[in-house]
C-alpha positions in Angstrom: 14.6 5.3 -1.3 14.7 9.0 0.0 12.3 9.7 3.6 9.0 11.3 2.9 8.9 12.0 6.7 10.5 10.9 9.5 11.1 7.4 9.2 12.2 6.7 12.6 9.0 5.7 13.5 9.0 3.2 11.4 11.9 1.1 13.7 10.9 2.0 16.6 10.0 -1.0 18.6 6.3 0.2 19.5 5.7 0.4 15.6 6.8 -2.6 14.5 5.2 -5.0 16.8 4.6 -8.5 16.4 0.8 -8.3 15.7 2.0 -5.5 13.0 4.7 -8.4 11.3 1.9 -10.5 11.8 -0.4 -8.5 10.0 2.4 -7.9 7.2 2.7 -11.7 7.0 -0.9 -12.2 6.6 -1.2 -9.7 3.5 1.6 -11.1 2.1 0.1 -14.5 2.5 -3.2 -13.9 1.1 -1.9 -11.8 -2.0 0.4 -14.3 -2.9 -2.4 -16.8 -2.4 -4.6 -14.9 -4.8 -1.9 -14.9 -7.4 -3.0 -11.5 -8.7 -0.9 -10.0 -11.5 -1.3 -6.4 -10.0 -1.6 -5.3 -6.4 -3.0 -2.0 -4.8 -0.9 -1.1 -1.9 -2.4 2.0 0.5 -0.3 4.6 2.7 3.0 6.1 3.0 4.1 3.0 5.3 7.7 2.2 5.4 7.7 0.2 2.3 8.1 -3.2 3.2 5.2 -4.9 1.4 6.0 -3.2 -1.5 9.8 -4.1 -1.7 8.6 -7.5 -0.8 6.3 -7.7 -3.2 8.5 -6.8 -6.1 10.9 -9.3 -5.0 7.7 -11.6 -5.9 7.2 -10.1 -9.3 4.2 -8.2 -8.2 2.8 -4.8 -9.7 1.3 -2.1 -8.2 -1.5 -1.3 -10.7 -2.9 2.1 -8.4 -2.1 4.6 -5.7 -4.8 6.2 -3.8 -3.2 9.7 -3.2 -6.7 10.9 -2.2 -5.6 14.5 -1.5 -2.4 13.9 -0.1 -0.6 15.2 -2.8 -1.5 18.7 -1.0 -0.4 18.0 2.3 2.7 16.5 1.0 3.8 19.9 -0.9 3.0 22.1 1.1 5.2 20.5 4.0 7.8 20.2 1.1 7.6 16.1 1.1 6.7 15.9 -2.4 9.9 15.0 -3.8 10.6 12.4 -1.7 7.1 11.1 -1.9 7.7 10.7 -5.6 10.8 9.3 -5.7 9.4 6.4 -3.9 7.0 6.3 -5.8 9.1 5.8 -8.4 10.8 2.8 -6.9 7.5 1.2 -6.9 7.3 -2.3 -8.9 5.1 -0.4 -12.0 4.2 -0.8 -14.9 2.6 1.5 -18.2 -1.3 1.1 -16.6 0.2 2.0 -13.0 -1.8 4.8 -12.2 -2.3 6.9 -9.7 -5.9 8.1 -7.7 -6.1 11.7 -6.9 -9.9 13.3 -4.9 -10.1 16.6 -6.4 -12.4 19.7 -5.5 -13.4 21.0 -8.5 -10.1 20.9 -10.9 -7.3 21.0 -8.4 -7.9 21.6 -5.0 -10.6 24.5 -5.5 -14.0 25.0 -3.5 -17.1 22.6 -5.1 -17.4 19.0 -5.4 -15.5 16.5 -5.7 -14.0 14.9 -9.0 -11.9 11.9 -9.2 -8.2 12.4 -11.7 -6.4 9.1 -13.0 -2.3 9.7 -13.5 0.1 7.5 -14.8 2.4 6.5 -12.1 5.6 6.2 -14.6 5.2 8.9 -16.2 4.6 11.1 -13.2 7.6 10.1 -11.3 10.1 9.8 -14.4 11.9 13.0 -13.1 12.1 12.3 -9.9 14.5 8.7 -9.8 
């Protein structure tokens, strides 16, 4: 996987503490628990769960980019962003969960736009 930011924060021994692994282990726990056939994983995070999870057979069925998406090309992230994306466990209904303001980014309300994860990423493996 290619960094979307600066991932040595993500070893650093203040990040990864023992209430964090705990944490991990808990979501791990209670997903595999659950038994569910797809699973919703939140944040740019260092990918553990994720890798851990597809080691378990698990898909992620949706991405919550809220509006992300902007932040992340603007600071020219976006490519690495997708191409871990792309190494998500997916599938055909993986989809990904964009906030909009009226079409793409624009003044107004806000509107909700479903993307397929697979097919958005393609180009970027």
């Amino acid at each position: 996987m290619k960094p979307q930011g600066d991932c040595d924060v993500y070893f650093k021994k203040d990040y990864d503490s023992k209430a964090r692994f705990a944490s991990y282990w808990h979501q791990i726990q209670e997903t595999l628990d659950l038994a569910p056939k797809k699973v919703l994983e939140i944040g740019k995070g260092s990918g553990f769960v994720s890798r851990y999870l597809k080691e378990k057979g698990a898909t992620v069925s949706a991405f919550y980019l809220s509006n992300v998406e902007m932040y992340l090309r603007k600071d020219g992230s976006w490519e690495s962003f997708c191409t871990n994306s792309a190494e998500l466990p997916l599938d055909e209904t993986s989809t990904f969960i964009r906030s909009l303001r009226s079409g793409f980014y624009g003044p107004g309300g806000l509107a909700s736009e479903l993307g397929s994860i697979q097919a958005e990423t393609s180009s970027c493996k």
